[in-house]
ZADO-1210 file (C-alpha; in nm, 4 decimals, padded with zeros to 6 digits):
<atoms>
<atom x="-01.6081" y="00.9641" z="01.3959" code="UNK" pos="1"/>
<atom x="-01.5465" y="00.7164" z="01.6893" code="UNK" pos="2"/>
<atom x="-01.2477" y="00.6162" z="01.7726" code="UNK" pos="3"/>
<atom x="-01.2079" y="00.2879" z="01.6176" code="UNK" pos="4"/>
<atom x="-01.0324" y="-00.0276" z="01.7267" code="UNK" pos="5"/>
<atom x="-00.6310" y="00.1247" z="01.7460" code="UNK" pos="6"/>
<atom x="-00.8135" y="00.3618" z="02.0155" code="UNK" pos="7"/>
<atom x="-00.8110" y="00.6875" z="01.8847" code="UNK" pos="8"/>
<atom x="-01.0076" y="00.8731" z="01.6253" code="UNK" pos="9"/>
<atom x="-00.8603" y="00.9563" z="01.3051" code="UNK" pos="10"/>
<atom x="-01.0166" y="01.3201" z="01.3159" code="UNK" pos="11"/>
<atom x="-00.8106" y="01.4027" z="01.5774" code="UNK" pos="12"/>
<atom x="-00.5298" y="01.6944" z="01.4854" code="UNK" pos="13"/>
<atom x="-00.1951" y="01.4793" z="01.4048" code="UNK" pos="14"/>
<atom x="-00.4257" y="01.1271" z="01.3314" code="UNK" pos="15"/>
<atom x="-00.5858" y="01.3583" z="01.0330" code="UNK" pos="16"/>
<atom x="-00.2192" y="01.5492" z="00.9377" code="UNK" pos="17"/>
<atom x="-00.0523" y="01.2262" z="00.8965" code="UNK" pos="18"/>
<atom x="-00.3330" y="01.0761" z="00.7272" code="UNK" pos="19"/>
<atom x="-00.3375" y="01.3470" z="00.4621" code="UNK" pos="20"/>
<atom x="00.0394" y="01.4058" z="00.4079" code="UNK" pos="21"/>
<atom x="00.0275" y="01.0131" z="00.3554" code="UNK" pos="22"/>
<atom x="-00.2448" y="01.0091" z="00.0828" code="UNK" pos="23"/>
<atom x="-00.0777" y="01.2715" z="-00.1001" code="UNK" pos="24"/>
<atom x="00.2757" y="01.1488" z="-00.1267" code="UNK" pos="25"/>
<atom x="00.1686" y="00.8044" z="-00.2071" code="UNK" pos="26"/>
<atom x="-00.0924" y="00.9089" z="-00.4678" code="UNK" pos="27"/>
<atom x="00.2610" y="01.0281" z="-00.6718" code="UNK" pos="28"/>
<atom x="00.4500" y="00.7481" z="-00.6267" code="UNK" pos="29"/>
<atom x="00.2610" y="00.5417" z="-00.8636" code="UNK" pos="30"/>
<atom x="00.3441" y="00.7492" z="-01.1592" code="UNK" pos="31"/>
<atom x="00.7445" y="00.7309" z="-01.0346" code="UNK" pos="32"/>
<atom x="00.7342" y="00.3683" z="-01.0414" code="UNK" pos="33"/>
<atom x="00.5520" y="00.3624" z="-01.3935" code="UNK" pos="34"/>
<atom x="00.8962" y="00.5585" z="-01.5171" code="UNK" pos="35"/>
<atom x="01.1289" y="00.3326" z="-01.2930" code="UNK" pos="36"/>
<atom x="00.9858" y="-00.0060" z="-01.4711" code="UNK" pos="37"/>
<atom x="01.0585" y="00.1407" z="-01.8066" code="UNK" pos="38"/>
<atom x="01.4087" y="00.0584" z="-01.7769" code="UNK" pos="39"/>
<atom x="01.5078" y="-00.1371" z="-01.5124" code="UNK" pos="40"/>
<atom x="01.3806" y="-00.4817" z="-01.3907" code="UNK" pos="41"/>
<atom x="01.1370" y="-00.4231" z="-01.1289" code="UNK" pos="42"/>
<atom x="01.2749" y="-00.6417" z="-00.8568" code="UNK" pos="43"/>
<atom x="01.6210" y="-00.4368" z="-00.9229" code="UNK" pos="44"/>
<atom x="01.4361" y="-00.1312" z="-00.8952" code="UNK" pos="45"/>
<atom x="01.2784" y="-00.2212" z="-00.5720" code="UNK" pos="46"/>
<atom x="01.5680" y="-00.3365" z="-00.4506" code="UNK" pos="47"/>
<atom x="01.7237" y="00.0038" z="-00.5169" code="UNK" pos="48"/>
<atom x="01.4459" y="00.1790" z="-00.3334" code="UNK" pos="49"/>
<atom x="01.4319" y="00.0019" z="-00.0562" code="UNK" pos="50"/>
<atom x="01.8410" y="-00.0080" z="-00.0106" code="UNK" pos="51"/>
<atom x="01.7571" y="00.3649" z="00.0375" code="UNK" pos="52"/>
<atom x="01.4665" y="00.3079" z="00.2327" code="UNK" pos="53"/>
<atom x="01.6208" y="00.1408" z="00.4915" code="UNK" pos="54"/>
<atom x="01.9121" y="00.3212" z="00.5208" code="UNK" pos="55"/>
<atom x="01.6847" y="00.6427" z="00.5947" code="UNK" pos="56"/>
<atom x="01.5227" y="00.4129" z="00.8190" code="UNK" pos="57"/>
<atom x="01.8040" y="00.3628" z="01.0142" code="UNK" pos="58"/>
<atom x="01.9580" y="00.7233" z="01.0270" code="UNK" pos="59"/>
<atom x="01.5790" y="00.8173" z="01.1482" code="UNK" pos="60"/>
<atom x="01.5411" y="00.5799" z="01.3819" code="UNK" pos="61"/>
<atom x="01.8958" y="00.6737" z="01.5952" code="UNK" pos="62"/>
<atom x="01.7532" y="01.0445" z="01.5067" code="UNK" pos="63"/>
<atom x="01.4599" y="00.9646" z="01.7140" code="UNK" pos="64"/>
<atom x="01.6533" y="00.7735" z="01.9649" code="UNK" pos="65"/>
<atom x="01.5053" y="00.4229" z="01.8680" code="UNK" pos="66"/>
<atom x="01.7225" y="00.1073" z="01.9613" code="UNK" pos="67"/>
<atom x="01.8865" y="-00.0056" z="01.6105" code="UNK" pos="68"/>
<atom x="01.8137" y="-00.3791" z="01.7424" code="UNK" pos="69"/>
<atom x="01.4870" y="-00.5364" z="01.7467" code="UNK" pos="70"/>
<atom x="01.3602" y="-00.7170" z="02.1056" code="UNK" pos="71"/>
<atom x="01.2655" y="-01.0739" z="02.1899" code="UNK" pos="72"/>
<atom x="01.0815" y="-01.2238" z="01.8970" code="UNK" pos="73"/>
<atom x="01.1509" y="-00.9308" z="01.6546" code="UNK" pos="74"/>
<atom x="01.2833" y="-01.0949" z="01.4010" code="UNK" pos="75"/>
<atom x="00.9694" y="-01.2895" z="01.2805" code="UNK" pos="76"/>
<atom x="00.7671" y="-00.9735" z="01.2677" code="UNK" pos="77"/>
<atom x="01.0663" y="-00.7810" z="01.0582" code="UNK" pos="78"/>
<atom x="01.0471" y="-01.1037" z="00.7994" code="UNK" pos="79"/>
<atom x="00.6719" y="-01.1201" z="00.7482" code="UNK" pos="80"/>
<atom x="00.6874" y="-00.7899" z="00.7242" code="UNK" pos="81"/>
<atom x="00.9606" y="-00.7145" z="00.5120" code="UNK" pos="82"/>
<atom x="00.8397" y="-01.0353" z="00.3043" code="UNK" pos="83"/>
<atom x="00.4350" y="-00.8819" z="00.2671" code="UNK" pos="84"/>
<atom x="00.5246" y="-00.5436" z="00.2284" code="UNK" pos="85"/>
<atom x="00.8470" y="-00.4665" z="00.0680" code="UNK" pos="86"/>
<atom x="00.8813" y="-00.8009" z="-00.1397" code="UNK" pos="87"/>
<atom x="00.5433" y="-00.9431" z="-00.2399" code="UNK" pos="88"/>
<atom x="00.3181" y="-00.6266" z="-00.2272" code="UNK" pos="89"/>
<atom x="00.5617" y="-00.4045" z="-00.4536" code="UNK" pos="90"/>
<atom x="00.6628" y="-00.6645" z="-00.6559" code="UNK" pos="91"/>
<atom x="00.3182" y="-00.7441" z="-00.7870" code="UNK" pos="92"/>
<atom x="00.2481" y="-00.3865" z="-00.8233" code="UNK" pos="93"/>
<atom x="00.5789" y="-00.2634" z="-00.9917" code="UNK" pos="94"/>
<atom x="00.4982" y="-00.5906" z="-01.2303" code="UNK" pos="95"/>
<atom x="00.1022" y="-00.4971" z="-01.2890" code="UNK" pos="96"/>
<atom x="00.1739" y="-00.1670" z="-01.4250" code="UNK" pos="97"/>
<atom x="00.3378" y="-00.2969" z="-01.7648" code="UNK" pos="98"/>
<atom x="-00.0049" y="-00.3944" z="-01.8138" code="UNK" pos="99"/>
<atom x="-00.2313" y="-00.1356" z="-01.6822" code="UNK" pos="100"/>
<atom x="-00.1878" y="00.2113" z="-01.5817" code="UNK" pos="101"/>
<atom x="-00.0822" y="00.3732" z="-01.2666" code="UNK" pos="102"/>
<atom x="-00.4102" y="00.5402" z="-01.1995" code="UNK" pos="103"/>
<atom x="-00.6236" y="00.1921" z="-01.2585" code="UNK" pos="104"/>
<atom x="-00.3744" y="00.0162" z="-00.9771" code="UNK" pos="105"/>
<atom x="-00.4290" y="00.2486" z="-00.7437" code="UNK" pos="106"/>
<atom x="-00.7924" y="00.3393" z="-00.7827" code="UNK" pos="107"/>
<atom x="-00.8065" y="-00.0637" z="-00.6996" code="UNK" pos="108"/>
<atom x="-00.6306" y="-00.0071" z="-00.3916" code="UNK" pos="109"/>
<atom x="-00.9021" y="00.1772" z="-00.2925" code="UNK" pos="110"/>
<atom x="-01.0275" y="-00.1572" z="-00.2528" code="UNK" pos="111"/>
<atom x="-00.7520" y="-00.2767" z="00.0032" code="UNK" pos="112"/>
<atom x="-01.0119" y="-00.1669" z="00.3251" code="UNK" pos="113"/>
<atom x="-01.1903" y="-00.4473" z="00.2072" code="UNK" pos="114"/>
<atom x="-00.9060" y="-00.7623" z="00.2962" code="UNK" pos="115"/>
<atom x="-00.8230" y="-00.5160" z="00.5899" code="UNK" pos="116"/>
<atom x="-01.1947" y="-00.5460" z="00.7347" code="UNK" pos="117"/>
<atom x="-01.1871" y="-00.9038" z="00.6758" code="UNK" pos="118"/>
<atom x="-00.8510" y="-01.0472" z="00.7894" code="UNK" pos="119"/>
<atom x="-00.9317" y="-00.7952" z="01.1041" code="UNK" pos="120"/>
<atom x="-01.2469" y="-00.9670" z="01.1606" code="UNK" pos="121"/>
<atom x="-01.0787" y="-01.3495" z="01.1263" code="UNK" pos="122"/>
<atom x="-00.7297" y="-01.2566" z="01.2686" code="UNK" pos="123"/>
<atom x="-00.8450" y="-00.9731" z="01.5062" code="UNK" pos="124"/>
<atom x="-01.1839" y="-01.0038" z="01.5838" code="UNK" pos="125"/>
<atom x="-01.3056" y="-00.7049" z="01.4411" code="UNK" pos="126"/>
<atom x="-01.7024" y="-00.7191" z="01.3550" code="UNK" pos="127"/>
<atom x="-01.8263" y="-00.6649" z="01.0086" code="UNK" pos="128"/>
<atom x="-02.1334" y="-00.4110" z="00.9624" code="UNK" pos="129"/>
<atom x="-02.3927" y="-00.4894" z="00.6359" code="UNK" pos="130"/>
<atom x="-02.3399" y="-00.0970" z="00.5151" code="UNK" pos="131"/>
<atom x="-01.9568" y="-00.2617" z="00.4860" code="UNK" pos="132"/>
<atom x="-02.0247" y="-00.5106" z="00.2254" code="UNK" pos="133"/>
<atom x="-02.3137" y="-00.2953" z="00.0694" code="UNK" pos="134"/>
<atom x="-02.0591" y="-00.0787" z="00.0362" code="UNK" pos="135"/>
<atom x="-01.7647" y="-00.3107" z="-00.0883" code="UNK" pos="136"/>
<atom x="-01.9749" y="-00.4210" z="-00.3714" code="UNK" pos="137"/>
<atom x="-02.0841" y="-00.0872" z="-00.4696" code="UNK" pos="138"/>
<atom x="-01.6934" y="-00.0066" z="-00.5039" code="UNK" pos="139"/>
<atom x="-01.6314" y="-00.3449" z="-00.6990" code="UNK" pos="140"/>
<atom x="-01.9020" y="-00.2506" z="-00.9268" code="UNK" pos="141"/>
<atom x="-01.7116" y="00.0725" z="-00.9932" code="UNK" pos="142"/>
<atom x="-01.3256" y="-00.1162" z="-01.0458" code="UNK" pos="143"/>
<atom x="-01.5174" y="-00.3507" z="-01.3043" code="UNK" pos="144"/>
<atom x="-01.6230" y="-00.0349" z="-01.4893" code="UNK" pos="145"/>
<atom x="-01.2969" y="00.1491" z="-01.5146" code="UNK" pos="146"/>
<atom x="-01.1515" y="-00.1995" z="-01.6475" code="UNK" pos="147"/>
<atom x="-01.3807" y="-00.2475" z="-01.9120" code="UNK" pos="148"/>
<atom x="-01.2765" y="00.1521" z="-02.0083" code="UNK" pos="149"/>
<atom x="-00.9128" y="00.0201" z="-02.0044" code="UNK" pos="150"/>
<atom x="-00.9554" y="-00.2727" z="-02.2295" code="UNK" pos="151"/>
<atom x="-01.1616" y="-00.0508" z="-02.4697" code="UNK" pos="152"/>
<atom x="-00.9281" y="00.2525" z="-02.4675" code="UNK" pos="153"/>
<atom x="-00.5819" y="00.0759" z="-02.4945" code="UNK" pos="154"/>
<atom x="-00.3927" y="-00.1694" z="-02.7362" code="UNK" pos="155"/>
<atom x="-00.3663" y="-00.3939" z="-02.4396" code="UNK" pos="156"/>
<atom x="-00.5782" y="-00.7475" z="-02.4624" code="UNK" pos="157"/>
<atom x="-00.8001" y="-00.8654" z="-02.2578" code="UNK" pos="158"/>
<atom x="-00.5393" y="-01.1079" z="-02.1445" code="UNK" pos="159"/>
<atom x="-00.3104" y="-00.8558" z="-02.0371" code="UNK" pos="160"/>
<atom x="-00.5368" y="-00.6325" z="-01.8453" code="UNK" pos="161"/>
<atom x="-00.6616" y="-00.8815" z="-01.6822" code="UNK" pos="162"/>
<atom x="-00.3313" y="-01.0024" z="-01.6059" code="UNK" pos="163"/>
<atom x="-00.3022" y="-00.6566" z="-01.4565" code="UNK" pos="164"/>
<atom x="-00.5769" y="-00.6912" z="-01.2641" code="UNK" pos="165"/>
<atom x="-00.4749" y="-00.9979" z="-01.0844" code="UNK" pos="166"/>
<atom x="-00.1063" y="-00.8839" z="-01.0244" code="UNK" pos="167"/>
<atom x="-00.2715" y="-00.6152" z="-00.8490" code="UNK" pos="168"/>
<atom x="-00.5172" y="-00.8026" z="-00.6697" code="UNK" pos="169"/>
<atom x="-00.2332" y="-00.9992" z="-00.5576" code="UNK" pos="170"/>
<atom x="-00.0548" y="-00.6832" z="-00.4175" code="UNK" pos="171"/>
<atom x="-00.3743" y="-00.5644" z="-00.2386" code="UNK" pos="172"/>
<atom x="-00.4117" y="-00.8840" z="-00.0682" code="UNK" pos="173"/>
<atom x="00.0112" y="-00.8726" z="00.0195" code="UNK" pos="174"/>
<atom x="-00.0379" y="-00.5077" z="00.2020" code="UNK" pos="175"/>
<atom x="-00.3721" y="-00.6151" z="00.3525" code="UNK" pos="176"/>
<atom x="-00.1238" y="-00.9150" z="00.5656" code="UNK" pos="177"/>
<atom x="00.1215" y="-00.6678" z="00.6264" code="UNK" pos="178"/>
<atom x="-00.1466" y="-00.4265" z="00.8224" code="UNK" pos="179"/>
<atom x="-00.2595" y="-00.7040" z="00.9955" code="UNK" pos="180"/>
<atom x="00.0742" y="-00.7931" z="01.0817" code="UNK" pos="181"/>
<atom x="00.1373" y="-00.4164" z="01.1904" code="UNK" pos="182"/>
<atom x="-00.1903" y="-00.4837" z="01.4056" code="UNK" pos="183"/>
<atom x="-00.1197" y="-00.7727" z="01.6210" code="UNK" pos="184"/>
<atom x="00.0589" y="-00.7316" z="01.9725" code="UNK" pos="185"/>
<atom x="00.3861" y="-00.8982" z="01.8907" code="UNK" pos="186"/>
<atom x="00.4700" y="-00.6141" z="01.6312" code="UNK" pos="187"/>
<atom x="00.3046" y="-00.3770" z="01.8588" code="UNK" pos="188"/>
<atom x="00.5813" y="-00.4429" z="02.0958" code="UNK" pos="189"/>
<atom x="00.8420" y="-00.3506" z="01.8984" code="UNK" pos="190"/>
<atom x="00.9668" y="-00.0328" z="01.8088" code="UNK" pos="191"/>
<atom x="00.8286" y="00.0937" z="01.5545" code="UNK" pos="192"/>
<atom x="01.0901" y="00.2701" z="01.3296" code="UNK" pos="193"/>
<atom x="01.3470" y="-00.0516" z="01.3683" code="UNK" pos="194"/>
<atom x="01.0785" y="-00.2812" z="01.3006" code="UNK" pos="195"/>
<atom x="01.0406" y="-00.0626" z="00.9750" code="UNK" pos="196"/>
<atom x="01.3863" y="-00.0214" z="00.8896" code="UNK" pos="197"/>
<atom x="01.4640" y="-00.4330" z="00.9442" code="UNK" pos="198"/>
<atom x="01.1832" y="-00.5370" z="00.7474" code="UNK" pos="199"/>
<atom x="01.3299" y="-00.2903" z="00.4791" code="UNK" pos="200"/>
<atom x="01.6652" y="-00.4194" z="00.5246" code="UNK" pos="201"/>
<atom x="01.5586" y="-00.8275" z="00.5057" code="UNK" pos="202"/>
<atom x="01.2746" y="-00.7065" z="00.1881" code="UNK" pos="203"/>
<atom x="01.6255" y="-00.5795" z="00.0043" code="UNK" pos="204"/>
<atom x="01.7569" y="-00.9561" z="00.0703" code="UNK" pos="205"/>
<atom x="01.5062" y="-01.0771" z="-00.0929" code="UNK" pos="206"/>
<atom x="01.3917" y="-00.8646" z="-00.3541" code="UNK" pos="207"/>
<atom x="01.7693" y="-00.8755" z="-00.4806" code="UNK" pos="208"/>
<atom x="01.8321" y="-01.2970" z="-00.4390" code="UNK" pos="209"/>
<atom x="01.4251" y="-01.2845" z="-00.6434" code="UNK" pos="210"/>
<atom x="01.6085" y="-01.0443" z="-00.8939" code="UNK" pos="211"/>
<atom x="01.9316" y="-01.2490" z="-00.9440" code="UNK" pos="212"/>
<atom x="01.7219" y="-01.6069" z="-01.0254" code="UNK" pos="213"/>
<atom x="01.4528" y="-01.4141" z="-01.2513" code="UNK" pos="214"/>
<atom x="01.6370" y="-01.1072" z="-01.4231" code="UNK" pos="215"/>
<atom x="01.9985" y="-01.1900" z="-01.3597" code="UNK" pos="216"/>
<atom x="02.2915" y="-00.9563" z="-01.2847" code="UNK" pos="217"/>
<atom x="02.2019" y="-00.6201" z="-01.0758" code="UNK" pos="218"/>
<atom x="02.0737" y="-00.3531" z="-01.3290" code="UNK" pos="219"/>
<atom x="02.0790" y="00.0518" z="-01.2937" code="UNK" pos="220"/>
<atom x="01.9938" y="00.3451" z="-01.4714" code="UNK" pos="221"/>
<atom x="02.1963" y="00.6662" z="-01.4365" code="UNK" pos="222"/>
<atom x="01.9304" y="00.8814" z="-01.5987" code="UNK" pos="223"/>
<atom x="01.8566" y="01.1834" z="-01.3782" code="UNK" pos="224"/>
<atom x="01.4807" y="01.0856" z="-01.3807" code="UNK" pos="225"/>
<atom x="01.5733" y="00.7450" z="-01.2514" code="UNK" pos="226"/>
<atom x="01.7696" y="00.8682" z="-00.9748" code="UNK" pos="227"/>
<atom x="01.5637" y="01.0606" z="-00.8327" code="UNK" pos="228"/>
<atom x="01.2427" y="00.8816" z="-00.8739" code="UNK" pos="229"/>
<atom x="01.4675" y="00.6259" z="-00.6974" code="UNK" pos="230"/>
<atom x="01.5487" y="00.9050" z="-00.3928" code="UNK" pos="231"/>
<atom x="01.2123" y="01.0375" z="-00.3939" code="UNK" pos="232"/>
<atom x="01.0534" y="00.6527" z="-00.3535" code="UNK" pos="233"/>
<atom x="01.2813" y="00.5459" z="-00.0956" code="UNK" pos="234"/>
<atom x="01.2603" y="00.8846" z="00.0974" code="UNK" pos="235"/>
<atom x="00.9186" y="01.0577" z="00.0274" code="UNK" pos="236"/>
<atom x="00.7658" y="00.7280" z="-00.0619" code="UNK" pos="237"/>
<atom x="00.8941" y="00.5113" z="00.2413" code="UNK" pos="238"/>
<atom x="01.0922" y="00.6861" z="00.4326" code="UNK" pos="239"/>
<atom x="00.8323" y="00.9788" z="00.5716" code="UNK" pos="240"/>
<atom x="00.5220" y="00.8141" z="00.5105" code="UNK" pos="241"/>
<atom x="00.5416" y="00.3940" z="00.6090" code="UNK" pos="242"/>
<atom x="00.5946" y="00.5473" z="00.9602" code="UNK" pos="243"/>
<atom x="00.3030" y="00.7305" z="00.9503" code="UNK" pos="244"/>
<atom x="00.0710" y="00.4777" z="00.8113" code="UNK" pos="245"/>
<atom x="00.1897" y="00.2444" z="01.0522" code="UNK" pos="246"/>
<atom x="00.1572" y="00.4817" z="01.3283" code="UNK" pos="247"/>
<atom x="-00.1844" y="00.5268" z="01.1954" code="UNK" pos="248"/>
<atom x="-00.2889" y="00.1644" z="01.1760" code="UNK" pos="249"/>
<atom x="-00.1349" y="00.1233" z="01.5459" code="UNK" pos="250"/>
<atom x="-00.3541" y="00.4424" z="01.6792" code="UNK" pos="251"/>
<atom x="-00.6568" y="00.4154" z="01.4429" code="UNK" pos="252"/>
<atom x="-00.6514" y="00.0364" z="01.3471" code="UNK" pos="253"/>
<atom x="-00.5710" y="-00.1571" z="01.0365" code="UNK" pos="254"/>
<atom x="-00.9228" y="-00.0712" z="00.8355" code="UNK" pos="255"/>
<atom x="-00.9404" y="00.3133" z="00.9429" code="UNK" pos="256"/>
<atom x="-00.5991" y="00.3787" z="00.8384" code="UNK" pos="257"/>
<atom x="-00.6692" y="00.1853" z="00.4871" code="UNK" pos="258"/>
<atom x="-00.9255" y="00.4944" z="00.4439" code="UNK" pos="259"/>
<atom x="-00.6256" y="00.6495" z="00.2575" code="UNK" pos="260"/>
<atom x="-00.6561" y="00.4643" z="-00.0013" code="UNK" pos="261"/>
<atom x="-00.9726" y="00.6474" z="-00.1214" code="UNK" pos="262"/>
<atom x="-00.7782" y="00.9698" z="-00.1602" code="UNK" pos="263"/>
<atom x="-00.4645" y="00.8404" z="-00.2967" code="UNK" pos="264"/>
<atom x="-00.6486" y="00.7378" z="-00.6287" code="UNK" pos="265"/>
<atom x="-00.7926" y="01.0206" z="-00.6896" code="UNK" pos="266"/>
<atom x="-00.4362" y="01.2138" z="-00.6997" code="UNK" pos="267"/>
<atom x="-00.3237" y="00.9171" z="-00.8328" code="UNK" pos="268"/>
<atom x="-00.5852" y="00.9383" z="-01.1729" code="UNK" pos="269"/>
<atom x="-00.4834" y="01.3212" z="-01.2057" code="UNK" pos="270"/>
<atom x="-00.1649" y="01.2368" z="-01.2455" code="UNK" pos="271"/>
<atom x="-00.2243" y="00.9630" z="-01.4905" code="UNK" pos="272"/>
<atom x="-00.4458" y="01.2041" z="-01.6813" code="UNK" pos="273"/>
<atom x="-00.1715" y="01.4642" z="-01.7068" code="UNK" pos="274"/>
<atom x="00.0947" y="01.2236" z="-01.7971" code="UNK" pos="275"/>
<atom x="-00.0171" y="00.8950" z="-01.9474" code="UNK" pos="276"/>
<atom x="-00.3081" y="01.0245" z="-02.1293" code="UNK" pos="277"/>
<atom x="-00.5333" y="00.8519" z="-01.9433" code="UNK" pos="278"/>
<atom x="-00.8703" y="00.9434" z="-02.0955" code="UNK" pos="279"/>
<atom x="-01.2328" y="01.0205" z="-01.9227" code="UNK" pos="280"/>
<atom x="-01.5209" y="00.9463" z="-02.0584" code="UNK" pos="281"/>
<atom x="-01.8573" y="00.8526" z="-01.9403" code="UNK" pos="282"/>
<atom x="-01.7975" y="00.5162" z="-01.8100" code="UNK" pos="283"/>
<atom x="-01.4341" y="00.5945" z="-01.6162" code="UNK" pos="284"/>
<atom x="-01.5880" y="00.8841" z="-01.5098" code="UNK" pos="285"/>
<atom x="-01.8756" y="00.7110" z="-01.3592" code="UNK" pos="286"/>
<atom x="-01.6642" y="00.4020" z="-01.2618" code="UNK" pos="287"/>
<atom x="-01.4251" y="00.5956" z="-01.0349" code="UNK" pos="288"/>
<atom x="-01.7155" y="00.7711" z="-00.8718" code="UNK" pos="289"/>
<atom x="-01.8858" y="00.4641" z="-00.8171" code="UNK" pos="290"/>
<atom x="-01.5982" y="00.2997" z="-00.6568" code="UNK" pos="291"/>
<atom x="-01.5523" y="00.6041" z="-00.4599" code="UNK" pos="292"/>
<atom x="-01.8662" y="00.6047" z="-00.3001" code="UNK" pos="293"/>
<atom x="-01.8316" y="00.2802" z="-00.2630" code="UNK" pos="294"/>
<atom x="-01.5755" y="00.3252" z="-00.0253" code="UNK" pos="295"/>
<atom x="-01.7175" y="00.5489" z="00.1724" code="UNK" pos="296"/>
<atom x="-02.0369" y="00.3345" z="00.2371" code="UNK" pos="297"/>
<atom x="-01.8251" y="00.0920" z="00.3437" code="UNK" pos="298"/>
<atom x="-01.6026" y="00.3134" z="00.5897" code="UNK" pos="299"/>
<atom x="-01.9601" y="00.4143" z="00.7222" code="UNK" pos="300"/>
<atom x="-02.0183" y="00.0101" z="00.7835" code="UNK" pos="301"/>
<atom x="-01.7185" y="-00.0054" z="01.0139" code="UNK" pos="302"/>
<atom x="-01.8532" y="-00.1483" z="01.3772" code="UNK" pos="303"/>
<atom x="-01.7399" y="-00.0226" z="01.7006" code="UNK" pos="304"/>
<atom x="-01.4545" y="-00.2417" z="01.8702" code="UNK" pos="305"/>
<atom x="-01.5434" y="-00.5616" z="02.0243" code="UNK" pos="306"/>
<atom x="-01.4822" y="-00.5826" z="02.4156" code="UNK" pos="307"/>
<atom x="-01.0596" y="-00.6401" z="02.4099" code="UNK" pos="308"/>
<atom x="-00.9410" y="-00.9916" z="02.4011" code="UNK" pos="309"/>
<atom x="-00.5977" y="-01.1197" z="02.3519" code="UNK" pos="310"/>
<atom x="-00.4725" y="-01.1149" z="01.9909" code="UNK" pos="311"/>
<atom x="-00.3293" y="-01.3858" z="01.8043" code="UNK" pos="312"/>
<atom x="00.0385" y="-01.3785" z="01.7557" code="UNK" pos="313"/>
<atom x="00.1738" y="-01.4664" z="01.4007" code="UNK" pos="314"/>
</atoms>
């Protein structure tokens, strides 16, 4: 593979070791936050994850000898960040799974290449290849098969799944600004692991002042599984991997490193088959391998970077 528009190839040694240990921890998380929604308001629960997100952040950051202040202009890259990432993105995906399961969310996130290729192209200048949106529809194709499973298999209407669908369409398209973001040259300057744990810090502002107006007073659960699924999301979840994947879309660029997201769903739908009695069938089974392919058509469309130009600042 040639190195793509961050400047280095993902096949290289620690590109491809990050890239893996990423998939793999966030293909779990999305049965965690299935259990964390079941009692808790999901902005509260987010807030509690990211609380210890950020605080890891932190004690990483000095660990690695990072400045614990941002630089000139930081600020405004921590807020769209934190705002993208850690408010809008999980809050539409913590709310989409009361509708549909975790496996169906994140086998759509497969689909999140797709915004990255195109708000690269508009906002980067990234070029678009025909085996990319060949590809892209292929993977659609596949998505719009594993939905029409879901309705059939659960007591869900169509209503509600496809209120699903859109809350998660709506987090796709909230991560896919946030890589970008991660992309341009302002956040480039700034160090990575404070940028991370500011944007953390500001995303617990306002997931908690969104919690207070919508689902009133702070809530908790003291159940060991809530605890820890809180620990492990805010640690495992955020803590070891956001660095990564931002490293990743820094080295790689924003669409390469959004390759993850055809591995994490299929960890993701073994879980959900263990656990939430997800059931295959023909038509899932030929909708997730459609998408799949999908995906990788369209990772095979991805154009070598234009001559360098300067990059928009947000």
């Amino acid at each position: 593979m040639s190195a793509p528009s961050g400047g280095e190839s993902l096949l290289a040694p620690k590109n491809l070791a990050a890239f893996l240990l990423v998939s793999l921890i966030w293909g779990g998380t999305w049965l965690v936050i299935r259990d964390q929604i079941s009692s808790v308001p999901p902005s509260w629960s987010i807030t509690w994850r990211f609380i210890v997100a950020a605080l890891g952040m932190f004690a990483l950051a000095k660990l690695r000898g990072e400045p614990l202040m941002l630089g000139v202009g930081g600020w405004r890259w921590a807020a769209a960040l934190g705002l993208f990432q850690f408010t809008l993105n999980f809050t539409f995906v913590y709310h989409a799974e009361h509708y549909i399961t975790s496996g169906l969310v994140a086998v759509m996130f497969a689909l999140l290449v797709v915004p990255n290729a195109v708000l690269g192209k508009f906002v980067l200048g990234q070029p678009i290849r025909r085996e990319f949106v060949i590809g892209s529809l292929i993977a659609a194709i596949g998505v719009a098969m594993l939905f029409a499973q879901e309705y059939r298999a659960t007591p869900a209407t169509l209503g509600q799944v496809l209120l699903g669908a859109g809350l998660t369409v709506g987090g796709i398209l909230s991560a896919s600004a946030a890589n970008i973001v991660q992309a341009m040259e302002g956040a480039k300057r700034q160090p990575l692991l404070t940028l991370l744990a500011w944007s953390m810090a500001l995303s617990v502002v306002m997931n908690a002042l969104y919690g207070l107006a919508t689902q009133g007073p702070p809530q908790f659960d003291t159940r060991p599984a809530y605890v820890l699924g809180t620990l492990y999301l805010g640690l495992a979840g955020s803590v070891i991997t956001f660095p990564l994947y931002y490293g990743l879309v820094r080295k790689v660029g924003a669409g390469t490193a959004a390759y993850s997201s055809v591995i994490v769903p299929i960890v993701a739908m073994a879980l959900s088959t263990l656990f939430e009695g997800f059931v295959w069938g023909p038509l899932p089974a030929a909708g997730a391998a459609i998408t799949l392919v999908g995906m990788v058509v369209a990772m095979r469309g991805r154009a070598a970077p234009p001559p360098r130009r300067a990059t928009p600042e947000l």
